[in-house]
C-alpha positions as CSV (number, residue, x, y, z in Angstrom):
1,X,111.8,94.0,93.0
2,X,111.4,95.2,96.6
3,X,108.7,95.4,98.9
4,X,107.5,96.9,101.9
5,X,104.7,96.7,104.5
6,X,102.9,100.5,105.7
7,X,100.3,101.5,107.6
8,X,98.6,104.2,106.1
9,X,96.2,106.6,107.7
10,X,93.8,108.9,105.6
11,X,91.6,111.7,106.9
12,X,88.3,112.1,106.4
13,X,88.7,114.1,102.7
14,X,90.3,111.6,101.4
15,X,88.1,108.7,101.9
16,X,86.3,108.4,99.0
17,X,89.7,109.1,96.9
18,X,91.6,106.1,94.3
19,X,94.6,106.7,96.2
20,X,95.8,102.8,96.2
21,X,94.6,102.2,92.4
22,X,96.9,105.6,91.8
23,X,100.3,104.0,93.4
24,X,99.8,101.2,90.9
25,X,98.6,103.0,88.0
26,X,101.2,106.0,88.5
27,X,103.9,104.4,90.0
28,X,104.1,100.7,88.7
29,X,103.5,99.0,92.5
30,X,102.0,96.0,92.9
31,X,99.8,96.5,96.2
32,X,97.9,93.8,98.7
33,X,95.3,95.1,101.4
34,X,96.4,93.2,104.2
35,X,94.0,94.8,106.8
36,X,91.7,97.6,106.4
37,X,89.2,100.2,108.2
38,X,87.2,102.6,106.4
39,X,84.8,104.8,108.3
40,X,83.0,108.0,107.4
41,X,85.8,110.6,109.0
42,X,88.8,108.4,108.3
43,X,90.4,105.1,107.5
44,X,93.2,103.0,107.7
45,X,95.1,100.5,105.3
46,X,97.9,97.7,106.1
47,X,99.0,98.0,102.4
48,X,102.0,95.8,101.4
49,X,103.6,97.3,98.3
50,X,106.1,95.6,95.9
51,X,108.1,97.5,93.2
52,X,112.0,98.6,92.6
53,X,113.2,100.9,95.3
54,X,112.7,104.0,93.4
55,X,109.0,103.4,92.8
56,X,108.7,102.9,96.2
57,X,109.8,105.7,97.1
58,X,108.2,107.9,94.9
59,X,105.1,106.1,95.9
60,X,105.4,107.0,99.5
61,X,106.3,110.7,98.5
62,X,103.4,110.7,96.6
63,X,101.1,109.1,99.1
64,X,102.7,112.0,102.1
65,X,102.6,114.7,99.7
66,X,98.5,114.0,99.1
67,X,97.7,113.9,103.0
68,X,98.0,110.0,103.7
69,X,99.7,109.5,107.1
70,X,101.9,106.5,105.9
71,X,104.0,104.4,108.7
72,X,106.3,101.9,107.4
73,X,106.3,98.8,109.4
74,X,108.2,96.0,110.6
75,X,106.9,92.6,110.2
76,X,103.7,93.7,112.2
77,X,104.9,96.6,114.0
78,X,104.9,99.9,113.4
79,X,108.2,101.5,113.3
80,X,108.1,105.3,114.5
């Protein structure tokens, strides 16, 4: 198993959305909220994810392909 630490960003429309219980339900990763803001126009989730590499990757592809900003990071940076 692997794991990873994102920041994802989600606009407004997707607020209200299961997107996090979907990368473990669909996808087999095992997430923790680390940080989180959720307003009425968007929101933002530290998310650590742990899975094999190809879940996580599909997971990410997923989460990009449905309008989630996603920035992986690096310890607690953000790399660009």
């Amino acid at each position: 198993m692997s794991g990873t630490r994102v920041h994802l960003t989600f606009p407004e429309k997707l607020i209200q959305e299961p997107v996090i219980y979907n990368l473990g339900k669909n996808y087999g990763i095992v997430t923790n909220i680390r940080r989180a803001n959720v307003e009425q126009k968007m929101g933002w989730v530290i998310l650590e994810m742990e899975a094999d590499d190809e879940s996580l990757e599909r997971g990410i592809k997923y989460l990009e392909e449905y309008g989630v900003q996603v920035d992986r990071m690096d310890g607690d940076v953000i790399e660009s």
